[in-house]
C-alpha positions in Angstrom: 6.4 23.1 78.9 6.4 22.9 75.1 8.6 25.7 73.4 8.1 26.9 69.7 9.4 29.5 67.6 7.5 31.2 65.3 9.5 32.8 62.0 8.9 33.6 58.4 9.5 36.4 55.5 8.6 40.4 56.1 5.8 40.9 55.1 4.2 37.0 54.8 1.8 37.8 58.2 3.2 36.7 60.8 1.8 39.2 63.7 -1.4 38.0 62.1 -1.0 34.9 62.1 -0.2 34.9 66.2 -2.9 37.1 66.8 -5.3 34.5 65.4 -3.4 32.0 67.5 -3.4 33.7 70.6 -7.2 34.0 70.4 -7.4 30.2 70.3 -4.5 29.3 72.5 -6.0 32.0 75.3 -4.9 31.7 79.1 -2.9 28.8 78.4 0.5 30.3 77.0 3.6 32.8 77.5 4.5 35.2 74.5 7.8 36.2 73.5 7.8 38.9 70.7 11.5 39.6 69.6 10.2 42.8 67.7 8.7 44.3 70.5 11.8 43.3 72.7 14.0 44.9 69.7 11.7 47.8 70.1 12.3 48.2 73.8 15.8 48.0 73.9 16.4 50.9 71.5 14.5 53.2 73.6 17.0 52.5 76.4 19.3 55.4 76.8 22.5 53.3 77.4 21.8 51.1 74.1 21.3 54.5 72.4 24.1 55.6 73.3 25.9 52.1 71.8 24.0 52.6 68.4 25.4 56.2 68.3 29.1 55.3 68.7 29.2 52.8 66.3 26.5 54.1 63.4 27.5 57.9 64.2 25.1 61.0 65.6 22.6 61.1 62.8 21.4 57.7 63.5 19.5 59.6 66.4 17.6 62.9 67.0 16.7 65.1 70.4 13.1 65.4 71.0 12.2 67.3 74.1 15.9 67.3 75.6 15.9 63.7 75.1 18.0 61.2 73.1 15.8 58.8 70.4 16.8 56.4 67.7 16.0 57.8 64.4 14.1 54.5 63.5 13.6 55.5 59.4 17.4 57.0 59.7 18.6 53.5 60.8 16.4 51.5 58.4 17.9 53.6 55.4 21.3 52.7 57.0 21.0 49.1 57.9 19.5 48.1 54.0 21.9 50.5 52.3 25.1 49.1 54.3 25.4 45.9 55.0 28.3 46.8 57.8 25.4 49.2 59.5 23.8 46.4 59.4 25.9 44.0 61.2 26.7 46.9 63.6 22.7 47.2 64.7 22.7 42.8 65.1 25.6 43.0 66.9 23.8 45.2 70.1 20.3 44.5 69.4 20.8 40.4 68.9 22.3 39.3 72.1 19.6 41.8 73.6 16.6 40.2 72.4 18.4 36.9 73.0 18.6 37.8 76.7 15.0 38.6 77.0 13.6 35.8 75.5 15.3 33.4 77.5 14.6 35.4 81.0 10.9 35.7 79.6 11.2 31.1 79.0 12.2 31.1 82.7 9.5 33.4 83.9 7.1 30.6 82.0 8.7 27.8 83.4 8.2 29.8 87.0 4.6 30.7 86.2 3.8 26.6 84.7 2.8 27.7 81.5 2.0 25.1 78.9 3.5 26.7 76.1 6.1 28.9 75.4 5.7 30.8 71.8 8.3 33.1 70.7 7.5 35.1 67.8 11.4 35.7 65.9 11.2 36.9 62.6 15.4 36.5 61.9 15.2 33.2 63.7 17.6 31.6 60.9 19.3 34.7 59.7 20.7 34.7 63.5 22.2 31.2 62.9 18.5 29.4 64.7 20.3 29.8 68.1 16.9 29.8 69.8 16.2 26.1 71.3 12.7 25.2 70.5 10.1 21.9 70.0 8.5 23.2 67.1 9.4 25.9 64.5 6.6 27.3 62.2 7.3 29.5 59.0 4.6 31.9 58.4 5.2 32.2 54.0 3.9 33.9 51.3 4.8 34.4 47.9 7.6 37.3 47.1 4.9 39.2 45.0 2.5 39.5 48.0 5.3 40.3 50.3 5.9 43.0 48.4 2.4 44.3 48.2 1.5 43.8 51.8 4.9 45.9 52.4 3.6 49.0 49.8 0.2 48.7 51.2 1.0 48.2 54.6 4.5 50.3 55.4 4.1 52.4 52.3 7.9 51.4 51.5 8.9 51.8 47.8 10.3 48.8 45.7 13.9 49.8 46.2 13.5 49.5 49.9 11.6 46.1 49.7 13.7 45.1 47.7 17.1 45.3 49.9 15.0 44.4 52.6 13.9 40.7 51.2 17.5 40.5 50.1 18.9 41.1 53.5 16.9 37.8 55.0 17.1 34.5 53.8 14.7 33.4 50.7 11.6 32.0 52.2 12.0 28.7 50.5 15.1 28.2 52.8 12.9 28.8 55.5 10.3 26.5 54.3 12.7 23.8 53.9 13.9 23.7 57.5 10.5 24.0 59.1 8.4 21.5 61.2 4.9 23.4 60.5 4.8 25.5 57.6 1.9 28.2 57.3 0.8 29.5 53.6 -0.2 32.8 54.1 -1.1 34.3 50.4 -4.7 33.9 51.3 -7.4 36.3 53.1 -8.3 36.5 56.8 -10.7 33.1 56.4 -8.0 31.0 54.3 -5.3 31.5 57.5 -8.2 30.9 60.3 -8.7 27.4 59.2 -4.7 27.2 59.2 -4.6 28.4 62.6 -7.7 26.0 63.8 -6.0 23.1 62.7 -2.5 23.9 63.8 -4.2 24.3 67.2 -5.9 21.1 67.4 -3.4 19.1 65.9 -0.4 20.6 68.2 -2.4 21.8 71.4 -6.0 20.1 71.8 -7.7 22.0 74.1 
């Protein structure tokens, strides 16, 4: 079983860009999405209860007699103070890190050729996640920043803490084995994905 890890800046495409592979790479592979997994685990009453001990209360609200992460309270928090920040990593990290490797043996179990794992903070969180191939999904800062207005309707302050809080995309760039440009429209990262495909995983 082939692994790969798939990474890149906010807002340069990447949930795009593995849609698009998905469709090609159909029936043959086992996903890993550490956003989803990231998702997950805050809902879970006992993390919540974590995140509120170390962030304080009004990290979380009560909606219908029941105990939620305040997700745009903790976003404010995490790219305001960088200590917040490291608090959040430091329970949701070695979460997601769990899950992804239990979801790589459940592939191996199941004889799935490939393994894709989509981790946006791959080398913010030191590239502790083994892997045969790593792809950076990049764009340029400027459409980053649009596709984050357009898309999340953040302001530039926001976007702006938030790009600063990950590593520069060239960094990324630099330590990749595929790199995917992603400035382009919907037609420009097909062909990227076609060829990726047939180059890396011929049908």
């Amino acid at each position: 079983m082939t692994s790969c890890v798939i990474t890149g800046g906010i807002g340069c495409g990447k949930s795009s860009f593995c849609e698009k592979l998905r469709t090609h790479l159909e029936g043959r592979t086992t996903w890993f999405s550490a956003d989803e997994n990231a998702h997950s685990a805050l809902d879970n009453p006992e993390t919540i209860k974590i995140v509120s001990r170390l962030l304080g209360g009004d990290c979380c609200e009560m909606i219908e007699g029941r105990l939620h992460i305040n997700r745009r309270r903790i976003r404010e928090m995490v790219f305001h103070d960088s200590d917040a920040r490291k608090k959040l990593e430091s329970i949701v990290h070695p979460l997601v890190l769990r899950g992804l490797e239990t979801q790589r043996i459940k592939a191996r179990v199941a004889e799935s050729e490939l393994f894709l794992a989509e981790v946006p903070l791959h080398y913010e969180i030191g590239g502790t996640v083994s892997a045969d191939l790593i792809i950076v999904v990049a764009a340029s800062p400027a459409v980053q920043k649009r596709r984050l207005m357009e898309r999340r309707g953040l302001d530039e302050s926001i976007i702006e803490q938030m790009l600063r809080a990950q590593w520069p995309i060239e960094a990324k760039v630099e330590r990749a084995d595929v790199v995917i440009w992603n400035d382009g429209d919907h037609a420009a990262l097909d062909a990227q994905v076609l060829t990726l495909a047939r180059q890396h995983w011929p049908a």
